[in-house]
N, C-alpha and C positions, 0 to 999 in steps of 0.2 A: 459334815460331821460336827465341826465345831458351833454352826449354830443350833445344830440338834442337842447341844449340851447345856450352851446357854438356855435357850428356852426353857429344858427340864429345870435346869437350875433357878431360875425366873418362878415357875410354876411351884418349885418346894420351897420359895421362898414367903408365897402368896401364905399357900396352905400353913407352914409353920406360924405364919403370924396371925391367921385365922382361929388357929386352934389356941394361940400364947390368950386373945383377945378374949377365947371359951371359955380356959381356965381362969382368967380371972374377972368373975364378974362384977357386976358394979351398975350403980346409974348417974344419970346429968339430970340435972333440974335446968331450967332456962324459963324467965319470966319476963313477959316482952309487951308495953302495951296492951296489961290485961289478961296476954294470953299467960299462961301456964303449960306448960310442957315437961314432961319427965318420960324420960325412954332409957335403958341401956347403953351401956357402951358402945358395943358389936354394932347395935341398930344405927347407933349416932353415926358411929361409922363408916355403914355402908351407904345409907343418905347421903353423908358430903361426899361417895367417889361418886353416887350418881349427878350430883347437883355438878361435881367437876366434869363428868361424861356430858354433860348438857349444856354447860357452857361451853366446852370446844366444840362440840357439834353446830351448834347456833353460831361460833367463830367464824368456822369453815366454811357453811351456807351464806352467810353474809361476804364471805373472800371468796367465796365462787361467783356470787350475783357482782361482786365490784368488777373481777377479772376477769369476766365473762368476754368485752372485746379483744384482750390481748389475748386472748387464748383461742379466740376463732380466727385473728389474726396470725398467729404461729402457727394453726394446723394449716392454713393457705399457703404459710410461708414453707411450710415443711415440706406440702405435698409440689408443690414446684421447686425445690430444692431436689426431693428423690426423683421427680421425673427428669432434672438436667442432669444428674448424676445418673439415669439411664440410658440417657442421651448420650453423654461423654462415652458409657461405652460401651454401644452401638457404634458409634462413630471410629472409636479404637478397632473396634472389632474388623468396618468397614476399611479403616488405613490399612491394616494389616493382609487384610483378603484383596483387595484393589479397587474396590468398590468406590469411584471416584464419585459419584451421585448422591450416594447414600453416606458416603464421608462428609460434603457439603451439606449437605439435608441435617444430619445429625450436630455436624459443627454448628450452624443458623439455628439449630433447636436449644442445644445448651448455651448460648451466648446470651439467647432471648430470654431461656431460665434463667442462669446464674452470674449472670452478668460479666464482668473481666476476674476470673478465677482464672489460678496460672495455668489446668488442666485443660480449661477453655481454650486460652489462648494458644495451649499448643496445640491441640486438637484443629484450629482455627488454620496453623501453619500447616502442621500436617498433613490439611486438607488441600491445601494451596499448592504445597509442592508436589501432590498425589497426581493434581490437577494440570501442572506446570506453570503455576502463576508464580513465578522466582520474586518478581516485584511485589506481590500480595503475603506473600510468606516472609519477603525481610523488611517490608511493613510492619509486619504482624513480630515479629524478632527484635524489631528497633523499640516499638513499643511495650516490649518486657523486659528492656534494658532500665526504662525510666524507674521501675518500680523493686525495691531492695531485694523482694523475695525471690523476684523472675529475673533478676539483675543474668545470674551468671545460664541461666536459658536462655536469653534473648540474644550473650557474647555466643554462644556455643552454637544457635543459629547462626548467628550472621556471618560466624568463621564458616560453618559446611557453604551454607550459600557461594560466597565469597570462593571457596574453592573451585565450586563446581562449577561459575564462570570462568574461573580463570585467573581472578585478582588478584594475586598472591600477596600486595600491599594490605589493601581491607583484609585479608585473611588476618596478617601476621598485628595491626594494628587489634582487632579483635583477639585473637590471644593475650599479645603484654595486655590489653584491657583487663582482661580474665585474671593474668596469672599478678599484676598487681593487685586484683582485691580479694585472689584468695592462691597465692604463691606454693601452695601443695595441692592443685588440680593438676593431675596428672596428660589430660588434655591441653590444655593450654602450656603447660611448660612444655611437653613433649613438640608441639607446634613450633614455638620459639627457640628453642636448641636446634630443632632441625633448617629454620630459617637460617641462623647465625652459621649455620656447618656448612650450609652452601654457600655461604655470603662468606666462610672462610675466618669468622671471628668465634676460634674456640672458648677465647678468653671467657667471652659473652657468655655462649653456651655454657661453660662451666660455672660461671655466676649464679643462672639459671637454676643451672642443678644442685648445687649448692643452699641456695635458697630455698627447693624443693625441698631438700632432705632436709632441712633444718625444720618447714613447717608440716614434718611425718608424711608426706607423699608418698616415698622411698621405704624401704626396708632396706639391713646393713649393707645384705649381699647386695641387690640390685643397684644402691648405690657406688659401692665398690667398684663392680663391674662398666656401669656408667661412664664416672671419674676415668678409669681406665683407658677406655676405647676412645674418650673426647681425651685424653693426653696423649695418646699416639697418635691421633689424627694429627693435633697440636705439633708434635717432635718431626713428624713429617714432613709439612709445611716451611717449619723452621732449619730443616737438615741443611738447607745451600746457605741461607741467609745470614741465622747465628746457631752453628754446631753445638755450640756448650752447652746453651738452654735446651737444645733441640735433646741433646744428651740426659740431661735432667726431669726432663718432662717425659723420654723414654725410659728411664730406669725406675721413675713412680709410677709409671702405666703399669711396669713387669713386677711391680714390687706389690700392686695390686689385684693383678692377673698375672700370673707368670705364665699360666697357659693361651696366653693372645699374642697369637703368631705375627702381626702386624707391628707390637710392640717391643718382642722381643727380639724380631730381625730389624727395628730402626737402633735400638739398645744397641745391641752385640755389633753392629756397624760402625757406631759411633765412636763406642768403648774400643774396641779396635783399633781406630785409627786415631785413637789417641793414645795409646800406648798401653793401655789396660787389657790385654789378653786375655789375664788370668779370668777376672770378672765379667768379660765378654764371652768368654767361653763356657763360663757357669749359666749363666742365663740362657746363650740357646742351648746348652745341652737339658735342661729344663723345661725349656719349652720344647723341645724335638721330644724328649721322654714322653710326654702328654698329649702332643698332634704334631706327630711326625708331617715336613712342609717343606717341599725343596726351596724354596725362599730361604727357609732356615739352613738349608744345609746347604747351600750356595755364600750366605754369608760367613758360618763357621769353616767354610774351603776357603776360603779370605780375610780369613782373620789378620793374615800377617801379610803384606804383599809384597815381601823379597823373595817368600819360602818357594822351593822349587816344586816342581809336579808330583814327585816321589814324596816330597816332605807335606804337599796337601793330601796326599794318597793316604799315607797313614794319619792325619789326621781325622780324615775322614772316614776310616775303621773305628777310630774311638767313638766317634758320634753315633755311626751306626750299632754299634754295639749296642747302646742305648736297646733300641728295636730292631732285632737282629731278624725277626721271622716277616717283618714288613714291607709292601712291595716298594714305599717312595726308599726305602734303606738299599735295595737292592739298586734301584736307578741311579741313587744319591752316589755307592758306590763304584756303579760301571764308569757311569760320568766322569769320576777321576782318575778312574784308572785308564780312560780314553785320554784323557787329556796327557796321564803319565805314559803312554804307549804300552801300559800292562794287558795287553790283551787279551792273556789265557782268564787275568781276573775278571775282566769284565764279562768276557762271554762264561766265566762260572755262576758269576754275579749274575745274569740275566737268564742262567738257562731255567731256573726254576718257574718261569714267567712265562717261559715261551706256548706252557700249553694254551692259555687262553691272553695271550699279549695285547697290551692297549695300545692307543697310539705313541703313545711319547718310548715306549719298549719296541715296536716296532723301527721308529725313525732310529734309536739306538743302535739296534741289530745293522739298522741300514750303513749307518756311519761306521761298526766295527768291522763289517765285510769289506767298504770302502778302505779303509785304514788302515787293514789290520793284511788285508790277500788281496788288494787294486780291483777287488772285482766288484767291477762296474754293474753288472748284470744282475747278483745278488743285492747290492745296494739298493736298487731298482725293484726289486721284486718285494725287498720289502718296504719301501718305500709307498708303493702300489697297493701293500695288504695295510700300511696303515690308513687308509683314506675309509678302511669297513671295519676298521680294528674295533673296540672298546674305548668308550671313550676316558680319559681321566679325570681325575676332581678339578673342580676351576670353584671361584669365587662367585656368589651365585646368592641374589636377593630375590628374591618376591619373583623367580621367574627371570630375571634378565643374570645376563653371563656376564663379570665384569672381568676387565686385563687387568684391575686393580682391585683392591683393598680400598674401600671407604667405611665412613665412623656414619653414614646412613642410605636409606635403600631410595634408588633413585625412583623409586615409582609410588611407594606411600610414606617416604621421609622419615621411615622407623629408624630408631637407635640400634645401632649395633644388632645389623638387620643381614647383614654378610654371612656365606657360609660355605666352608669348601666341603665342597659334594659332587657329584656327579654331577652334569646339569642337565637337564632336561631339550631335547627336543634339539640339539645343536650339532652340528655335523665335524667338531672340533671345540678344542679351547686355544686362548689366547697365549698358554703356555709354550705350544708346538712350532710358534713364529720360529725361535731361536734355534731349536731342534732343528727344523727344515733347515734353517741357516747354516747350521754347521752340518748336516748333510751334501747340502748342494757345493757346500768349501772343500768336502773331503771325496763326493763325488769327481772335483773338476781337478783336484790336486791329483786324482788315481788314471783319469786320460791323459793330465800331462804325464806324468811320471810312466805311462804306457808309451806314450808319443814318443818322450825321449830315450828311452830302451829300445825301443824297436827299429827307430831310424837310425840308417847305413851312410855312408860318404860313398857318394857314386864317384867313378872313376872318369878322369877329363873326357873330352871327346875331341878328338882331333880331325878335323874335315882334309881330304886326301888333296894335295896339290896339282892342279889339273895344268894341262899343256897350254901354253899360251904364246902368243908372239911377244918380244923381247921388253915391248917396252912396259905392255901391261901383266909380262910376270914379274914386274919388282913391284906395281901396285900390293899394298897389303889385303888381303881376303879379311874379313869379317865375320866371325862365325858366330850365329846366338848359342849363349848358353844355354844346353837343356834346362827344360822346368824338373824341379826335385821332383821325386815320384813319392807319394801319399803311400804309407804302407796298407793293406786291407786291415780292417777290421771285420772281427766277426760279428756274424748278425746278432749274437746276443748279446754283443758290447753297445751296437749302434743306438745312437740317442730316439730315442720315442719319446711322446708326449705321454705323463700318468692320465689314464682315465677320471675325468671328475674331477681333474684339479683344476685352484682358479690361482689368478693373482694376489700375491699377500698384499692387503689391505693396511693403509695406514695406523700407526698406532693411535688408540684414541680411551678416554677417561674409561668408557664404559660401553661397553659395546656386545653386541652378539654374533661371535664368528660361527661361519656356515662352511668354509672351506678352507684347507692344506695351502701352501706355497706349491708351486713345480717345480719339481727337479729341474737343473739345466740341462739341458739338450745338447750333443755333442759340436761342439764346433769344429769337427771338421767336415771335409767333403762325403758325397755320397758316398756308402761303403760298397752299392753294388752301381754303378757307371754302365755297364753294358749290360745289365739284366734286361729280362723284360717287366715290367709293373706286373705285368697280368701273372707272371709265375707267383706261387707261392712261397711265403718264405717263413721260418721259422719262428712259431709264437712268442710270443715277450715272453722273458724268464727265462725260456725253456734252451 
């Protein structure tokens, strides 16, 4: 539109000076070697624009005839330039489909067009690694390191390479490569934070990130978040070693995320036991408000460690107040009120749960039955339904179940890659060790405390004085003690193995549990002695 205006505009400019040249007419004389000349203005005119038409014309013919080889030289140069740029992507087209044949085909065609262009040279790797030449590809990676433009492609190769064998040195030397010449590549700093995290130098990593964020890698929050997870990591490490700093690096993770359960239960730990209550208590109830976490509510039950069972009982209603309608509130609860022997609470506390109970509600139920009415039998039963229960949340990265909390994921080294959730595919979490544990304690305390109620003091036995001749009845008789007599148990008390349980497995950083602890089994004698095997006898449970 706009040059449709100029041009009218251009065009009414002609004409107006055409017509100005009309109105006023006139003539030129011009006497030139004899000649004589005289014509009009208008005519003089239009003579010099053609004589100026004729000279740029006769310009241009003479600059076509001079540049006639550089311009048959560029259409050469043009037309092999779009055929490697058709080449490159054929060849992309062929990386992406699998086309390992026609991936080399097409790399050896633009290489031969366009010579070392950075699309070439990836195309060039791409094809290499399509192909499995690892050694032809970090060839081909090392030599776009040498040149400024391909510099941070050639680091960014030779890190995946690097990985995929294995190296993790060459990896991690390729990143700092990277992230010193351009310190906001989100690849490369993310590489190097996650090296430092397993190597244990948070310091680093946060250097790192630091660095990131300063050269715009980062956005606020994401940094924020970041900072956070790498100072809990940091305050955890440091909790045996030096608690103060370990305290300080926990209260700026929570001061950053107040909702990172990690940071907020090493805080309220800390803060605790060094005499700061009040502010240990603000913080997990803070974080429990936002992701209720038995972690969290196992530290705020220990806030103080003189206070008695009754005094972590009611503390632990404040908390749960917090999230009163939520299932870890209800656990959080029974838990203390088991420990404080309020029984009616806890089984209040859990009956909400029970229509569809998970494991760790299950083992509960199992320890309140034990605890609460010795019976051995119900303990066991549900002991037994939690082996099929539901499972509960565990910490859970990329697919693997961990017993801990880590600041990265053990399987692609993300940041703050952890998450409590369900987990997938696992026939337990690593929460349920403890549970069992305090199962099978209140199990074995409900057979002794059966044992010792039930047994009697048998009365002596005196063997009768038999007739003897004089000299061997002053010898003294030696009579054995009876053996104590074993009270019966009933068959629904007697110890069985649970179906499907295994041995509790050592504790370890990261792990994927498949199975429960077992119940103990009763240590005492058989309960039926003169049965027959072959009778049948009364189903478990029942």
């Amino acid at each position: 539109m706009i040059r449709l205006v100029v041009y009218l505009l251009i065009l009414a400019s002609i004409a107006f000076g055409v017509s100005w040249l009309a109105d006023r007419p006139g003539t030129i004389a011009m006497e030139w070697q004899g000649w004589h000349v005289e014509t009009s203005v208008l005519v003089a005119a239009s003579g010099l624009l053609v004589l100026v038409a004729g000279a740029i014309l006769l310009w241009s013919l003479l600059r076509l005839i001079v540049r006639s080889p550089d311009l048959i030289a560029g259409s050469y140069r043009h037309r092999r330039r779009n055929k490697g740029w058709a080449a490159i992507s054929r060849g992309l087209v062929a990386v992406g489909s699998g086309d390992t044949l026609g991936a080399r085909r097409a790399a050896n065609d633009a290489q031969r067009l366009l010579g070392q262009e950075p699309l070439t040279q990836l195309l060039s790797a791409q094809a290499a690694q399509l192909s499995g030449d690892a050694s032809g590809a970090e060839a081909t990676f090392r030599a776009m390191t040498e040149t400024p433009a391909t510099r941070m492609l050639g680091l960014r190769g030779l890190h995946v390479e690097a990985r995929r064998r294995g190296d993790s040195n060459a990896a991690l030397m390729a990143a700092e490569e990277a992230a010193r010449y351009e310190p906001g590549l989100a690849w490369a700093a993310d590489a190097v934070i996650e090296a430092r995290c397993h190597a244990g130098d948070f310091a680093g990593a946060l250097a790192v990130l630091e660095r990131e964020a300063a050269h715009g890698g980062l956005d606020r929050a994401a940094h924020r978040r970041r900072r956070a997870v790498l100072l809990a990591a940091q305050a955890q490490a440091l909790e045996l070693g030096d608690p103060a700093v370990a305290r300080e690096k926990a209260v700026e993770a929570t001061r950053l995320a107040p909702s990172l359960v990690p940071a907020a239960e090493v805080a309220g730990r800390l803060l605790g036991a060094s005499g700061d209550t009040r502010k240990a208590a603000k913080v997990l109830e803070t974080a429990y408000a936002s992701t209720p976490h038995p972690d969290l509510a196992d530290a705020y039950l220990h806030l103080r460690p003189g206070d008695s069972s009754r005094e972590r009982l009611k503390r632990m209603r404040t908390l749960t107040s917090r999230m009163p309608a939520h299932s870890e509130s209800a656990m959080a609860l029974a838990r203390a009120a088991l420990d404080a022997q309020e029984f009616d609470v806890a089984r209040t506390s859990l009956s909400p749960l029970l229509v569809e109970p998970t494991q760790r509600v299950c083992l509960l139920m199992a320890e309140l039955e034990a605890s609460e009415n010795s019976d051995v039998g119900k303990a066991r039963e549900w002991t037994a339904r939690a082996v099929r229960a539901r499972r509960d949340p565990a910490w859970v990265a990329d697919g693997v179940v961990a017993e801990h909390w880590g600041p990265v994921s053990p399987v692609t080294g993300k940041l703050d890659a952890f998450e409590w959730k369900l987990p997938p595919g696992v026939a337990s979490t690593p929460m349920l060790e403890n549970e069992a544990d305090r199962v099978k304690a209140a199990i074995a305390a409900a057979l002794e405390s059966r044992a010792n109620h039930d047994e009697a003091p048998l009365a002596p036995v005196t063997a009768p004085e038999p007739e003897l001749d004089p000299p061997a009845a002053t010898a003294p008789v030696a009579v054995p003690e009876p053996a104590p007599v074993e009270p019966p148990v009933k068959p629904a008390d007697a110890a069985r193995p649970v179906a499907g349980a295994r041995p509790a497995e050592p504790a370890a950083a990261v792990r994927t549990v498949v199975a429960m602890p077992p119940v103990p089994d009763d240590p005492g004698p058989d309960p039926f002695p003169d049965e027959d095997p072959r009778e049948a006898r009364p189903p478990y449970g029942v």
